[in-house]
N, C-alpha and C positions, 0 to 999 in steps of 0.2 A: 658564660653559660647560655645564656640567648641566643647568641650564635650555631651554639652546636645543637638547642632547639630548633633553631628554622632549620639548618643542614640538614635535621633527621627527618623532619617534616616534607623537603624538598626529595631526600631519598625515599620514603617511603612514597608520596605521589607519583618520582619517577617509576617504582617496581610495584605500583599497585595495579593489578592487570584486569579489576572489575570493570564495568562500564561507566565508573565515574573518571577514570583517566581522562578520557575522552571530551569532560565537560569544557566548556567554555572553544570544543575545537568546532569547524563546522563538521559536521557528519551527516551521510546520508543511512537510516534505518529502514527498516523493510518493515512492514506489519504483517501478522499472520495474515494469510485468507485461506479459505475453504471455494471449491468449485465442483457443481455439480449440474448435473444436467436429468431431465424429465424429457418427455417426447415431444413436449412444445416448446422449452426453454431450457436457456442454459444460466445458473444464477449463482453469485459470487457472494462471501461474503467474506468483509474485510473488517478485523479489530481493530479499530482507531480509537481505544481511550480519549479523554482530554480534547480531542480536536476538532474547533470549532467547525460544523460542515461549511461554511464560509470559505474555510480556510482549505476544502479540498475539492480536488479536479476530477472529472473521470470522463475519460476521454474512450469512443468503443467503434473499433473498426471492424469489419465482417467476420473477422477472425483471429482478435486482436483487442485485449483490454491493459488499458491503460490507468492506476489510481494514485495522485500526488498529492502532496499538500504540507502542510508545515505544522509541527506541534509546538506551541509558542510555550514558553516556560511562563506560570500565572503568578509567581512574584521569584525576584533577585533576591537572594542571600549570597552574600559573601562566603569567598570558598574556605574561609579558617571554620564559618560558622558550620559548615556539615558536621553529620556523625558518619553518617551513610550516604551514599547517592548511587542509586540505580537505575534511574528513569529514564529515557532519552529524551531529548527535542531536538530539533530542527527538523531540518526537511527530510521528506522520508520519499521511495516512490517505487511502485511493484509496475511492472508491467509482464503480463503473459498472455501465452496462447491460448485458444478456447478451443474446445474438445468438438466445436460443430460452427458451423458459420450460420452467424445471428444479421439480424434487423436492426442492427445499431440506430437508426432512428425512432423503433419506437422499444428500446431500451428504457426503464425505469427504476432510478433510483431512491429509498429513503434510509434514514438514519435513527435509528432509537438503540440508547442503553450503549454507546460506544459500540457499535456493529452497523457498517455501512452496506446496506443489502441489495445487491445491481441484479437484477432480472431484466434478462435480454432474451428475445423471442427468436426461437430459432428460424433460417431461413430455410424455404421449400428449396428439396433439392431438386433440381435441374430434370424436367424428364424427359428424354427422348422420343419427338412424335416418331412414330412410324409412317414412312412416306412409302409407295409403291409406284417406282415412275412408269408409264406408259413406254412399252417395248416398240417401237417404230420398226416399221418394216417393208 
């Protein structure tokens, strides 16, 4: 009878299609973000529940954002011991385009309340002098 306990146990984690399947595999997850932009700035924000900012990157090129990091699971339980498991951890990592080309240098980021908030300064665009060359003749 044990037997055909663990065997149902084993079929049901194989056809279980929530996001606890997944446990124990490595996976990579996406966290929401929001992106918007003002006439000075273009600013993202990114929900990372749980994760230490230690534990995250953000990398920002003229036109081009980068946010990585790892959500570390804060204690092991054994997989018999679930009821439920919905959570993700491990690594996670969004990278996308930005709606205007920023100053990645003097980009700023802080973190409160699980919401990682990057404001990046937009860059001046490009303006064309007007030159009038001298007609020689």
């Amino acid at each position: 009878m044990q037997e055909l306990d663990r065997l149902r146990q084993e079929m049901n984690r194989l056809f279980d299609w929530s996001p606890a399947w997944s446990r124990g595999m490595v996976s990579t997850w996406q966290p929401s973000l929001d992106i918007y932009q003002t006439d000075t700035e273009v600013v993202a924000m990114v929900e990372i529940p749980g994760v230490n900012p230690e534990d995250v990157d953000v990398t920002v090129t003229k036109n081009m954002l980068s946010v990585k990091g790892n959500l570390k699971q804060s204690e092991e339980v054994k997989e018999e011991g679930y009821f439920r498991s919905e959570r993700r951890y491990g690594a996670f990592q969004r990278v996308v385009p930005l709606p205007a080309e920023v100053k990645s240098t003097e980009t700023k980021a802080s973190f409160k309340n699980g919401v990682l908030e990057i404001r990046m300064p937009k860059a001046k665009p490009l303006q064309e002098e007007s030159f009038k060359p001298k007609i020689e003749h």
